[in-house]
Structure formats: structure tokens, C-alpha cells
C-alpha positions as CSV (number, residue, x, y, z in Angstrom):
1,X,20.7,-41.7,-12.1
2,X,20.6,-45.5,-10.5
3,X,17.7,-47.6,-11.4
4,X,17.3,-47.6,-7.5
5,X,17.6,-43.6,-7.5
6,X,14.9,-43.4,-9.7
7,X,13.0,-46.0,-8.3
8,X,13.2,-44.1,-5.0
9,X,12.0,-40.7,-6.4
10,X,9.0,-42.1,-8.5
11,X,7.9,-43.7,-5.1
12,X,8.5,-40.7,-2.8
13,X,6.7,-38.5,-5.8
14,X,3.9,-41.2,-5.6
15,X,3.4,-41.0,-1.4
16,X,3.5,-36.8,-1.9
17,X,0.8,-36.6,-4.2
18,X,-1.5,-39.4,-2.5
19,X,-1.0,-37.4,0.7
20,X,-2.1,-34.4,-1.1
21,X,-4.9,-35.8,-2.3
22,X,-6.4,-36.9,0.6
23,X,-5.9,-33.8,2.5
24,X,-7.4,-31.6,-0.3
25,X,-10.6,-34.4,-0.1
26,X,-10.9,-34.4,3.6
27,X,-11.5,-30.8,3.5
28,X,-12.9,-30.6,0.0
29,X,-10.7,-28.4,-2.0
30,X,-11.5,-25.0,1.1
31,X,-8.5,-23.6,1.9
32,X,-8.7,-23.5,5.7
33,X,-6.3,-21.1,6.8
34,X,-4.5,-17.4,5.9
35,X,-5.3,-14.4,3.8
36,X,-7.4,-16.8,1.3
37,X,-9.3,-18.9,4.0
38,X,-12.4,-20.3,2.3
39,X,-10.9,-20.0,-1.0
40,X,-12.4,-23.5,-3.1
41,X,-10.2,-24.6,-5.4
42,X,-10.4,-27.2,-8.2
43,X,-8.3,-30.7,-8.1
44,X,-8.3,-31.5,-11.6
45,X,-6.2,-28.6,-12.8
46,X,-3.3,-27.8,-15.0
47,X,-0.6,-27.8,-12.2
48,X,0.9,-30.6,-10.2
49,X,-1.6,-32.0,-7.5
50,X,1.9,-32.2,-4.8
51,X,1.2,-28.9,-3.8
52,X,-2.7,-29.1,-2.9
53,X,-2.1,-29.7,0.4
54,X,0.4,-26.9,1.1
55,X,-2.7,-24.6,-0.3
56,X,-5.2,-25.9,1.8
57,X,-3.2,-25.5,5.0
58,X,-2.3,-21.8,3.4
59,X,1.6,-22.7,3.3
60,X,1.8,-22.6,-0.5
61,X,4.6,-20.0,-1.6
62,X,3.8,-18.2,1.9
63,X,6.6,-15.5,1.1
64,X,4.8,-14.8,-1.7
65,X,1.6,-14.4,0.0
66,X,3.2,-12.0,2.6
67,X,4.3,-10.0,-0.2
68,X,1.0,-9.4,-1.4
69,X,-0.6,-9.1,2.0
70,X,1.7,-6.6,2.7
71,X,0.8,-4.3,-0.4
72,X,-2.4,-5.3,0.1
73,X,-5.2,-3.1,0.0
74,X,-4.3,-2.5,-4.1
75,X,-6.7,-2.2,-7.1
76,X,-5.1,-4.2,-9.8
77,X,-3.5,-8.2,-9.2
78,X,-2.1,-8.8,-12.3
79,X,-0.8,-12.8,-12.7
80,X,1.7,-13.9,-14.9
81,X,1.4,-17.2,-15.2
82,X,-2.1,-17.8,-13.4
83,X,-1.7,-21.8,-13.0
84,X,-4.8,-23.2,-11.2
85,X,-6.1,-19.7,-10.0
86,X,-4.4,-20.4,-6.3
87,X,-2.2,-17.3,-6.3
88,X,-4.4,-14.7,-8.7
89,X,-8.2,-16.0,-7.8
90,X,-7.1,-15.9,-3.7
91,X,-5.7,-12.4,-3.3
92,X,-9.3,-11.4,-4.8
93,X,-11.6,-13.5,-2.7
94,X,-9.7,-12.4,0.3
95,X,-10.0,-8.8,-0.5
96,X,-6.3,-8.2,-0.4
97,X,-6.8,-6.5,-4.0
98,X,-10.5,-5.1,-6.1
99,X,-9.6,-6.8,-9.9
100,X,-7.1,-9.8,-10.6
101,X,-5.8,-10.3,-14.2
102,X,-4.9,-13.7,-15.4
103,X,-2.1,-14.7,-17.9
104,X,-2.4,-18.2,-18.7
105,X,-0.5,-19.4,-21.4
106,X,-3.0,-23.1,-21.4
107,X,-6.2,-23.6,-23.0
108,X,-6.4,-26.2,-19.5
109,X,-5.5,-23.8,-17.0
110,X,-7.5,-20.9,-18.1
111,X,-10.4,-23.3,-17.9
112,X,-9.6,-24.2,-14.5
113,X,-9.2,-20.2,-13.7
114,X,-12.3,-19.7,-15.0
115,X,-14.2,-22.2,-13.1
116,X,-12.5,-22.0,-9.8
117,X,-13.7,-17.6,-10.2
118,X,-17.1,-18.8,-11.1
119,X,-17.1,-21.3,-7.9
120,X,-15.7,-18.7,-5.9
121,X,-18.0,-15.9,-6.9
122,X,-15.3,-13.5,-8.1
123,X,-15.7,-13.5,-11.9
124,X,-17.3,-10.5,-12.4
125,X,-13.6,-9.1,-11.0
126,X,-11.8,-11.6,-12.6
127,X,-10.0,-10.7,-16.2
128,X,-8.4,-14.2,-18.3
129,X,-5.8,-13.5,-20.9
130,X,-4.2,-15.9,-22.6
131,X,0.2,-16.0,-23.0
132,X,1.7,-13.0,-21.8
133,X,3.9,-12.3,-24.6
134,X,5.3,-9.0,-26.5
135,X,1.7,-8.0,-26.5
136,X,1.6,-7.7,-23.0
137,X,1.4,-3.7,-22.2
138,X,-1.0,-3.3,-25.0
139,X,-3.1,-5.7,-23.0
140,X,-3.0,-3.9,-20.0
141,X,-3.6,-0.4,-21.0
142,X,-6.5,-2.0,-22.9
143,X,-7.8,-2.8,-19.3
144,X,-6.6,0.3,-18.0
145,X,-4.4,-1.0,-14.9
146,X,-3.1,2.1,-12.4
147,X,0.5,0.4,-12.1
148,X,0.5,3.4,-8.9
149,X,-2.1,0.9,-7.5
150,X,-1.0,-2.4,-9.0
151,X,1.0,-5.4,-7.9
152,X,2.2,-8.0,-10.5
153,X,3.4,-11.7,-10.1
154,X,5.4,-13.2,-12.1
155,X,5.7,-17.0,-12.7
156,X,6.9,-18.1,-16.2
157,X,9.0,-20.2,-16.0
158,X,11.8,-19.1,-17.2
159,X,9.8,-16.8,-19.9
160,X,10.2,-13.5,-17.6
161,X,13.7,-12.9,-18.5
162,X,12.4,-12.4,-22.1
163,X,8.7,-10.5,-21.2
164,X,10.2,-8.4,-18.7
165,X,12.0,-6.3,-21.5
166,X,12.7,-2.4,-20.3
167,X,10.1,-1.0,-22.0
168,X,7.9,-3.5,-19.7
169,X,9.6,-2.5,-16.6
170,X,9.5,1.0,-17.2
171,X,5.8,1.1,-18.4
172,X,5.0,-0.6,-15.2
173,X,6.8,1.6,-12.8
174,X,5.0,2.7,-9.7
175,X,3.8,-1.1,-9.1
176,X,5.0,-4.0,-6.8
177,X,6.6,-6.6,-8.7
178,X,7.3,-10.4,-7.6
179,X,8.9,-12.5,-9.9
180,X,10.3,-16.0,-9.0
181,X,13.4,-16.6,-10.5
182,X,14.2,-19.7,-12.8
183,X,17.7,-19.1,-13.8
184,X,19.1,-22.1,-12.0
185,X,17.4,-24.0,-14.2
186,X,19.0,-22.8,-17.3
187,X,21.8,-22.3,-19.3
188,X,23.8,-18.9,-18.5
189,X,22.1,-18.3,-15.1
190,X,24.1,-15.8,-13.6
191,X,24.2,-13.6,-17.1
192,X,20.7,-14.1,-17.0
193,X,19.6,-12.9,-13.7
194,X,22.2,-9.8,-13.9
195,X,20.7,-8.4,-17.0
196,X,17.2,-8.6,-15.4
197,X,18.4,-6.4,-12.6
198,X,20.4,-4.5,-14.7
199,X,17.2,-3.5,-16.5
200,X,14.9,-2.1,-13.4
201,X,14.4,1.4,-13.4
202,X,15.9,3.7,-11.8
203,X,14.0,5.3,-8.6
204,X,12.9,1.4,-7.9
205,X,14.5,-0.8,-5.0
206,X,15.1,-4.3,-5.5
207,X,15.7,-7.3,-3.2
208,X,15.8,-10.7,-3.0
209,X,13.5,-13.8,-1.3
210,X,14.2,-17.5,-0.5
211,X,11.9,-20.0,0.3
212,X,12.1,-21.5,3.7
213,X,10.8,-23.7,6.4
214,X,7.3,-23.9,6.7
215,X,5.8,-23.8,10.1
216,X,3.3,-26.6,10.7
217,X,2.8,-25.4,14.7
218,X,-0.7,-25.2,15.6
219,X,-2.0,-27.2,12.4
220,X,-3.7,-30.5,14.0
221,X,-4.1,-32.4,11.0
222,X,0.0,-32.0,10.1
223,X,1.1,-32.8,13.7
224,X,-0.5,-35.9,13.9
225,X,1.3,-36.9,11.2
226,X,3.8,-39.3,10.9
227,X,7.5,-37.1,9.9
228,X,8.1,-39.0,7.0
229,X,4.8,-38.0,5.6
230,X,4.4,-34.5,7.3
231,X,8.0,-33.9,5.5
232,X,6.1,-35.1,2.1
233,X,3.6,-32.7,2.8
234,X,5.5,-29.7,3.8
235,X,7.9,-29.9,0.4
236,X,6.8,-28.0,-2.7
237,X,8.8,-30.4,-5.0
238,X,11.4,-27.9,-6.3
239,X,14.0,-29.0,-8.2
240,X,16.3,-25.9,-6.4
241,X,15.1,-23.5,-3.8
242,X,13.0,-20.9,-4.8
243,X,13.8,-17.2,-5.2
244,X,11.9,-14.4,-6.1
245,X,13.0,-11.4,-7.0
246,X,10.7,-8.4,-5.6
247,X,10.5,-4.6,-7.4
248,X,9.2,-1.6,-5.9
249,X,9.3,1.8,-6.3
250,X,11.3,4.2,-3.5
């Protein structure tokens, strides 16, 4: 990469976030619209801030949220790979689902889960865990999950092609499963993602979602924007295009 390429992406990295920021200040942290509409989340978290604005408008990973709306209502949201809470604390506050079980791997972000349930009055149904690792089923059980009645979400980065081993998959069948997909960021990608699907149970139907373009039509604050910035705002930031990979039973 060109000093002036790199020059170029620190900059447009730089304008993304500050836009971020001042959305998620003008309306102080509330997320303002869809499933998880009132939802407060914290700023200071372990995830990138480029994003905030995306979850205040309710645009973040909106495929995602569909997905979970659409299984929604369920008992048990269990979150692999809980971030700042947007994704595991949201379906709960919105009623979509009656527990949610966080995996965070970081001392950091399980803080900021924990806070963000306390601020949002759902800790009492809100279970933190920290790495989901080989320990993972044994975790579960302990908490007594109905997988019949369970949707799980998956974002490791890159760790779910090791955690979700068969025995996982076929301990957990009977639940929804998302997982988003971080093969193209790794060495043997294809290999990768065929052995995962290789490995779903059978009596389980598989398919596959890609991130799209987000809709900013009836959002006043984004179409007063200038493009350039609306643009900003709209992007997640991926490196590729984001796929997910969802499981469910027949």
C-alpha cells in the first residue's frame, strides 16, 4: 500500500468514526429505531466505535436482526461472541427472546455487557460467560438451554470453525443457528467453510446470507446528510462482505 493509500484510509477511518460519534451523542447512546428501539448502549466499549451509528439508526447487521425477529418469540439467546451487548442484550430488551447468554472471550467486553444489562434493566435475564471454547456444551447444559426453543449467534472471528465441532452441532440440534462466516479472511477458505457444512446434522437445512444495502429512506437525520458522509455512516467497515451462514432444523 502507497503512503497516499494509507494516508487516504486512516483519514476516511478518522471522518467514519467522528460521524459515529456524534450521532451516538446527539441521541445519547438510545437506539431509536427496530426490534431494539430504546435499547441504551455504552460508547466506551470493546468494539470499534464505526459502527455506533449504524446501531442507533437499527441498521447494524440488519439481516442478522431479521433472523432473529423471525424466530422470535424463543426462550434461550445464546451469543457467541457478545461484543458490546448490541446483538445479545437487544434481542432481550425487545422481548424477541425470555434469557440471553453471553460468550465474551474479554475481561473489557464482558464489563461493558454487564453494564449495558444493568443500564438496560435486563440482568436478572442476562447470563455472562467468558470464551466459548471446548467447554462450551458443558456450559450450557449447566444452564439448562431447550436448544427446541433456542437460537444461537455466532461471531468469533474465525474461532467457529474450530467450536462448532459435530458433537456441538449435534448437541444443539433443534435450535436456529447464525453464524457469520470469516473464512475470507483466512488461509484455506474454501476447505474451511466446506467442512463446516459438511458437519451439520442431518434433518437440518442450511442456507446462506450476504450483507447488503442499507436503506436510509425515512431516516431524517441520514438524509440530510451530505453523501460523502451518509456513505461513511451507512458502511460497517468490513474488510469483505459479510456472510452468515444460517442452521435450522426441517
Amino acid at each position: 500500500m502507497t503512503l497516499t493509500n494509507a494516508l487516504s484510509k486512516a483519514l476516511t477511518k478518522t471522518r467514519r468514526k467522528k460521524l459515529a460519534n456524534k450521532i451516538f451523542d446527539h441521541y445519547s447512546g438510545v437506539v431509536q429505531r427496530g426490534p431494539f428501539r430504546g435499547l441504551q448502549l455504552q460508547g466506551d466499549s470493546n468494539v470499534s466505535r464505526g459502527p455506533l451509528a449504524l446501531k442507533i439508526f437499527g441498521l447494524y447487521e440488519h439481516q442478522v436482526v431479521e433472523e432473529l425477529s423471525a424466530a422470535a418469540p424463543f426462550g434461550d439467546l445464546v451469543n457467541l461472541g457478545a461484543a458490546d451487548g448490541y446483538m445479545s442484550l437487544g434481542p432481550r430488551y425487545g422481548n424477541l427472546c425470555q434469557r440471553s447468554i453471553c460468550f465474551e472471550m474479554t475481561k473489557q467486553g464482558r464489563e461493558a455487557v454487564r453494564l449495558n444489562a444493568e443500564r438496560n434493566e435486563v440482568a436478572d435475564t442476562t447470563i455472562i460467560r467468558g470464551i466459548a471454547d471446548e467447554t462450551l456444551l458443558d456450559q450450557l447444559h449447566k444452564e439448562n438451554v431447550d436448544f427446541s426453543n433456542a437460537v444461537i449467534l455466532c461471531d468469533i472471528e474465525g474461532a467457529e470453525f474450530d467450536v462448532l465441532t459435530s458433537d456441538v452441532l449435534n448437541a444443539v440440534k433443534g435450535a436456529k443457528i447464525i453464524v457469520e462466516l470469516h473464512d475470507r479472511l483466512m488461509d484455506g477458505a474454501e476447505e474451511l467453510r466446506q467442512a463446516l457444512i459438511d458437519r451439520i446434522p442431518t434433518g437440518c437445512t442450511h442456507r446462506l446470507i450476504t450483507a447488503d444495502a442499507v436503506s436510509f429512506a425515512g431516516i431524517e437525520h441520514l438524509e440530510r446528510m451530505h453523501d460523502l458522509d451518509r456513505s461513511l455512516v451507512l458502511s460497517e467497515g468490513r474488510k469483505v462482505i459479510g456472510e452468515w451462514l444460517v442452521i435450522e432444523p426441517e
